[in-house]
N, C-alpha and C positions, 0 to 999 in steps of 0.2 A: 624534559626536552628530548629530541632525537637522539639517540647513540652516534649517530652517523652523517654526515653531511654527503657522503658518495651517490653518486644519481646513479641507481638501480635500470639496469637496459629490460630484466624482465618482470613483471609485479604481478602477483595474486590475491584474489580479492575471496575471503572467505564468507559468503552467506546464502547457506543455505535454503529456508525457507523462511515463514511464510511467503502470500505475495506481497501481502500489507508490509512485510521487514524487507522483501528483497524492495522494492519502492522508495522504501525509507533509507535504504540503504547508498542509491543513487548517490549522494551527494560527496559520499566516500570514494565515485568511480572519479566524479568529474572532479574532485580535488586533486586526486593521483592524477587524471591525466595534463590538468593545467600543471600542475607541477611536474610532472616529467613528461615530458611534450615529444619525447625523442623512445621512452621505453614502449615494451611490449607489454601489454596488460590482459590479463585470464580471469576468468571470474569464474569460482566452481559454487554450482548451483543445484538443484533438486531438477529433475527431469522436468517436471511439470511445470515448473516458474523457468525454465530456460526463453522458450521461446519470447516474450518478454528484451530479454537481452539480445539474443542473437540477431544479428545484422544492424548492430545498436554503432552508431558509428564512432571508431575510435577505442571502442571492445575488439582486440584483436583475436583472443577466443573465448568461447563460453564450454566448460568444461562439466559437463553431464554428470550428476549424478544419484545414482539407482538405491532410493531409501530403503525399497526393498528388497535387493539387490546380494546381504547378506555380504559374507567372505570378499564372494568374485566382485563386487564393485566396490571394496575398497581398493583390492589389489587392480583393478584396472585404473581407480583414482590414481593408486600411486604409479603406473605404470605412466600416465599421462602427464604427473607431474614432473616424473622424473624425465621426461622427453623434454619437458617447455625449462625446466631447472630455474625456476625465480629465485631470486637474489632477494624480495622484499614480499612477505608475505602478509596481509592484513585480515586480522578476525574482524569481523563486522556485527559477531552474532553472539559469542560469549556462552555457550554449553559445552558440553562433554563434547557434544558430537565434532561442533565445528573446531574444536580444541582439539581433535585427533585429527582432521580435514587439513588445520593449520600443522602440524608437525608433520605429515604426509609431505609438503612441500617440499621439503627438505632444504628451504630458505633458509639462511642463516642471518637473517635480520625478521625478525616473526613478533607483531605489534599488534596487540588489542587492546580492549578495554581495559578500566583500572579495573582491579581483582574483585575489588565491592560493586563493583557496577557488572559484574557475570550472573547469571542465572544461573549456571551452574558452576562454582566458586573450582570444582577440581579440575574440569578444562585449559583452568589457566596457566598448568605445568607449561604445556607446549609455547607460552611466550618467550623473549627475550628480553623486550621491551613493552612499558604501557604506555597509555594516556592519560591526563588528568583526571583523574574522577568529578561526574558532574556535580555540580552545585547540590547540598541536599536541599531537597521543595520544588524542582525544578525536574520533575522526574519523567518525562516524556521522554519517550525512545529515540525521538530527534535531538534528543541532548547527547546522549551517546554518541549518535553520527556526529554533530557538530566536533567534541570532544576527540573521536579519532581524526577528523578535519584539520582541527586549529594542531592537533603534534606533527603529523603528516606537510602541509601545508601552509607556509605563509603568508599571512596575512586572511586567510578563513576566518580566525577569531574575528574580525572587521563586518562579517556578514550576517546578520541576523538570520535570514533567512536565504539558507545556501540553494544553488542552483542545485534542483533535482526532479530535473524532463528525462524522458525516455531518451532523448537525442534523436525524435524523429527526421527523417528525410524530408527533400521537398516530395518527392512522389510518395512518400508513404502519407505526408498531409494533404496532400492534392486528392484522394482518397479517399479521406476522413471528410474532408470536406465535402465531398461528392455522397457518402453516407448520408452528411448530415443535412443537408439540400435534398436530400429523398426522404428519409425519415422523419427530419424534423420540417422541413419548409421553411416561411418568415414569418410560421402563426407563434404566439408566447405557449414557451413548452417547459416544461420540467420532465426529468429523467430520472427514474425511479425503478432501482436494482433490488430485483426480488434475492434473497438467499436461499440456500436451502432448510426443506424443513426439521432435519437432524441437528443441526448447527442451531447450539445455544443460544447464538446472539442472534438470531431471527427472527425478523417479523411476523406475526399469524397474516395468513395469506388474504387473510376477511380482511384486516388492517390495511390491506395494500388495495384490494377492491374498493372501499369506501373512500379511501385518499383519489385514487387515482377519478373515482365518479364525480369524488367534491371538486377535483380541478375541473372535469370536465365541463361541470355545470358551470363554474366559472370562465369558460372558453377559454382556456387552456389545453391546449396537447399533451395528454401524459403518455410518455414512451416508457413503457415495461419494459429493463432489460433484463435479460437471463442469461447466464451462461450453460456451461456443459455440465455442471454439479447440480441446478436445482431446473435442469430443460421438463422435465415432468412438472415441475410446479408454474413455470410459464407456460407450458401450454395450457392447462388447468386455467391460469387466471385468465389464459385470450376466449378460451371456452366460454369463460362467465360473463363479459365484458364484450362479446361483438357486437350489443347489440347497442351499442355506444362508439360512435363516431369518431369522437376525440380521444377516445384511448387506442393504441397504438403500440405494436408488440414487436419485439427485437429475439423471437426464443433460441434457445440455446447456440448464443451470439459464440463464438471460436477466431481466434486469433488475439493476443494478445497487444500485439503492438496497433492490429488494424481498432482494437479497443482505444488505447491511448491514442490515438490519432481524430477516432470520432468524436472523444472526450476535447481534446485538444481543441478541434473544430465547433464544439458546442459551446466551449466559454466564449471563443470567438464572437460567437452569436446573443452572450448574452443568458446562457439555458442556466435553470439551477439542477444542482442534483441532490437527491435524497435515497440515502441506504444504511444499512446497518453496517459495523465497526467490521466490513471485511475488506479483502483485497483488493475491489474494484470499488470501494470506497476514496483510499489510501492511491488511486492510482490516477481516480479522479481530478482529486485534491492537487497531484501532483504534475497535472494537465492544465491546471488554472480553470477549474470549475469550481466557484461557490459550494460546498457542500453543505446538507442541513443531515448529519448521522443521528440514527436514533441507536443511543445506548441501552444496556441493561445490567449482563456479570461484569462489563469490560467499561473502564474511568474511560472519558475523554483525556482527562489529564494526563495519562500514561503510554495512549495507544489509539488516540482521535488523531482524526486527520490536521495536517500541520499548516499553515501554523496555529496552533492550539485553541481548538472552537468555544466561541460565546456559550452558555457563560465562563468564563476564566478567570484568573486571578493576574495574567500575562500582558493583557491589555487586548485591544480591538483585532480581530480579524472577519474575514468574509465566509467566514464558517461557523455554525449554530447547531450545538448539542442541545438533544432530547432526552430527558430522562421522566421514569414515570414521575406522578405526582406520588405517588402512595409506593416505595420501594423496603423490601424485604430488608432485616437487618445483614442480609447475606449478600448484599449487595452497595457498594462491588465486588466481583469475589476471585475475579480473573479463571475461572475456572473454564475445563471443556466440559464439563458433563456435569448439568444438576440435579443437586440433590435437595433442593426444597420439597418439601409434604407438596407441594400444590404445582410442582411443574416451574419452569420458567415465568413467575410472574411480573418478575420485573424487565419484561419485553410485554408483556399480554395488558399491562397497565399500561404501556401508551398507545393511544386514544388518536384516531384519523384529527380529529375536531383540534386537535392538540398542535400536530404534525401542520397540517394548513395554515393553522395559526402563524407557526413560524416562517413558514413559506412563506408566506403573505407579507411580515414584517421582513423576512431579507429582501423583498422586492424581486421575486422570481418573475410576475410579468413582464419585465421590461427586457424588450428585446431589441438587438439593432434591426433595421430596415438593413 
């Protein structure tokens, strides 16, 4: 249980990357902030996942920080902390790093995770206080957030599935929807997030041409999205694919929240999405789009989009994992870089024929008018 019952005026929120964790991590903001409705709340973040939060309403600031940055951006972390001086600091992330982020605070009520549930178990000096440790079998990275939730927060425990939107505006959805009325139109469409081709958990980009041609044949809309990390490989696929109608390209899409907004405005409609176990997979999810992820090193069960995709052991959701048929015994392996004799094969075995299949049974065509 909490050490403290005192309603904290300033709060700080520790997580700093990915974007799939800082996503995940939402639901830790909007607990802090329904329960202290009166404090000032800081969120220190990784430069690149900031903008995501900033102008996030009810984030009173977002506090930048520079992974490369060396010496000078700790000491300017701590210089910033020591300005806003929170009273209540919360790990959200559980490593060394965010473990020296969180004692920078200089909060004198500093609560994370339970100490078994850290990725890096030495971090956890800078605590004061924990949460319960989640259930074992139960190991999805949204049990974590629930668990800092339900100590944080009464009555959280009550919610399965905790509120975790971006907190978009109305003109930042007015927007989105205005994207998605040009991009998408009222034809039946699917949304489909090319990765980069460095990145482990990636689709082969031929994968993503025959998916997107089988929608098309189908009269389907497939919109290609890309962001700023794999913009060479989306223009690459609009190259290959102009000469096909119904497929439709988004490349090196920029803005994160104007992302969450289009996303927002797509479930709206009706749209499915399909991507690999990355951040604007996770952010989708977290916009109320259906998602169909295709896995490979990385479980659904620990770090799929939430609430925890078909197949599961958790029960029904509107989300459907993909894994190959034929998967290495090295798989899953959570790993960033592999090392099989034959390259990442446990992405190169799943199969377009595969992908549509699923598509098809979550019922992606159907769209509102």
């Amino acid at each position: 249980m909490p050490t403290s019952d005192h309603a904290p005026q300033r709060i700080a929120i520790v997580r700093l990357s990915h974007l799939g964790d800082v996503v995940l991590a939402l639901p830790v903001f909007h607990a802090l902030r329904e329960r202290f409705p009166r404090a000032q709340i800081a969120w220190i973040v990784q430069s690149e996942f900031a903008p995501l939060l900033e102008g996030m309403p009810g984030l009173d600031r977002v506090l930048r920080f520079d992974r490369r940055g060396g010496l000078r951006a700790w000491l300017t972390l701590r210089r910033e902390l020591a300005a806003f001086s929170p009273e209540l600091a919360v790990d959200a992330q559980g490593n060394l790093k965010s473990g020296l982020a969180l004692l920078c605070t200089g909060a004198a009520r500093r609560v994370g995770l339970a100490r078994r549930d850290w990725r890096e178990c030495g971090g956890s000096f800078a605590m004061t206080e924990s949460c319960a440790p989640v259930e074992l079998g139960r190991e999805h990275a949204m049990e974590r957030m629930r668990a800092l939730c339900r100590h944080l927060s009464p009555g959280a425990e009550l919610r399965r599935d905790p509120r975790r939107d971006p907190s978009l505006t109305e003109s930042e959805l007015a927007r989105g929807r205005a994207a998605s009325a040009r991009l998408l139109g009222e034809k039946p469409a699917v949304v489909l997030q090319i990765s980069s081709a460095d990145d482990v958990r990636s689709w082969p980009l031929a994968g993503w041409e025959e998916l997107a041609r089988a929608l098309a044949r189908e009269g389907q809309l497939a919109l290609v999205l890309s962001g700023p990390g794999e913009e060479a490989e989306g223009r690459e696929l609009a190259a290959r694919t102009r000469d096909e109608p119904r497929i439709d390209h988004w490349v090196g899409q920029r803005g994160l929240r104007q992302l969450a907004a289009f996303f927002t405005a797509a479930a709206e409609g009706g749209v499915r999405f399909v991507g690999c176990d990355t951040g604007p997979t996770h952010l989708a999810a977290a916009c109320g789009l259906p998602v169909t992820v295709l896995c490979g090193p990385h479980s659904h069960l620990r770090t799929g989009p939430w609430p925890v995709a078909e197949p599961s052991p958790f029960g029904a959701s509107s989300h459907r994992a993909i894994r190959a048929a034929l998967q290495p015994s090295c798989a899953p392996c959570l790993r960033r870089q592999c090392d099989h004799a034959l390259g990442p094969v446990c992405m190169r075995n799943i199969f377009a024929a595969q992908v549509l299949e699923e598509v098809r049974i979550a019922g992606a065509p159907a769209r509102r008018a």
